[in-house]
C-alpha positions as CSV (number, residue, x, y, z in Angstrom):
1,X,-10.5,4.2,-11.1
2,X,-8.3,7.1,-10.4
3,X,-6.2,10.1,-11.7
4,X,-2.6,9.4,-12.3
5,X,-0.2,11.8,-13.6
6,X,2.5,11.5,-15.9
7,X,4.5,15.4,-14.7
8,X,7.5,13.5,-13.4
9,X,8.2,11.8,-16.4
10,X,7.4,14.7,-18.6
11,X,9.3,17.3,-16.9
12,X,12.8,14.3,-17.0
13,X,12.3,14.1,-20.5
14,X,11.9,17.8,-20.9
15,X,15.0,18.3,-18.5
16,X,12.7,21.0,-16.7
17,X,13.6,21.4,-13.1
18,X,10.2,21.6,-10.9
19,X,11.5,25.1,-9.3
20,X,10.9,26.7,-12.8
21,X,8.0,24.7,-13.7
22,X,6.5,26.1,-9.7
23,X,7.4,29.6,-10.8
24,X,5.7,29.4,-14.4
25,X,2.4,27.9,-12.9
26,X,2.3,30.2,-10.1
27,X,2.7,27.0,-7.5
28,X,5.0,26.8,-4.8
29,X,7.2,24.2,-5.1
30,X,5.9,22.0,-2.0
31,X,2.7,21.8,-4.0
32,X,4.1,21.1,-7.3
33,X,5.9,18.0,-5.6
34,X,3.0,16.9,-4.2
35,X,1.5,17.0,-7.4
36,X,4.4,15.1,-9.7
37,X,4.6,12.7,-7.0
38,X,0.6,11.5,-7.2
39,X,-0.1,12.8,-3.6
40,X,-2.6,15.7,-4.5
41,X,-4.7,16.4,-7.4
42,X,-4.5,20.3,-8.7
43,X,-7.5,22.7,-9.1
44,X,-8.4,22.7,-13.0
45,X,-6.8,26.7,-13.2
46,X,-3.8,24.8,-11.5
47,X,-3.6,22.1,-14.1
48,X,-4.4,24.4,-16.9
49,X,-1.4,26.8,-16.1
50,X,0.9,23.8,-15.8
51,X,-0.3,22.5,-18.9
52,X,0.4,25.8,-20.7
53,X,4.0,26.3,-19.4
54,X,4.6,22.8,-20.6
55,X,3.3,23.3,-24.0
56,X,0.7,20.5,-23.5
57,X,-2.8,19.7,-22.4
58,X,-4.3,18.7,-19.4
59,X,-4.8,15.3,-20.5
60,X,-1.0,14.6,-21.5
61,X,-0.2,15.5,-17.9
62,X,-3.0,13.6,-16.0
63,X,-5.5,10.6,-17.4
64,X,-7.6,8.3,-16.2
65,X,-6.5,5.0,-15.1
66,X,-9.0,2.3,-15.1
67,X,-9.1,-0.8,-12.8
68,X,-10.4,-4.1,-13.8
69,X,-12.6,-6.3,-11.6
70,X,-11.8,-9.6,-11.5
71,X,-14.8,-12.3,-11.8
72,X,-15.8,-14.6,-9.3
């Protein structure tokens, strides 16, 4: 399992640029790239500001996905 996150997609179908969205969450942007592009996962005050400058909660940004084991 891991964390994926959804913040590219959300912020193309918000038209939100990820300068503002940096400023607005306090981030630079390097880190909110990193972020939006699955390379790091933010610190929960991290994810909670974005969250809140995007109207949404943590879990619209970032979930869960599962992985399946195959059977042998």
């Amino acid at each position: 399992m891991g964390i994926k996150c959804r913040l590219k997609i959300i912020m193309a179908e918000l038209g939100i640029k990820q300068k503002w969205l940096a400023q607005k969450a306090e981030i630079s942007h390097a880190q909110l790239s990193a972020l939006a592009n699955n390379k790091n996962l933010p610190t929960l005050p991290v994810a909670f500001r974005i969250a809140k400058a995007l109207g949404m909660r943590i879990e619209d940004i970032w979930y869960e996905e599962e992985t399946r084991k195959e059977s042998t």
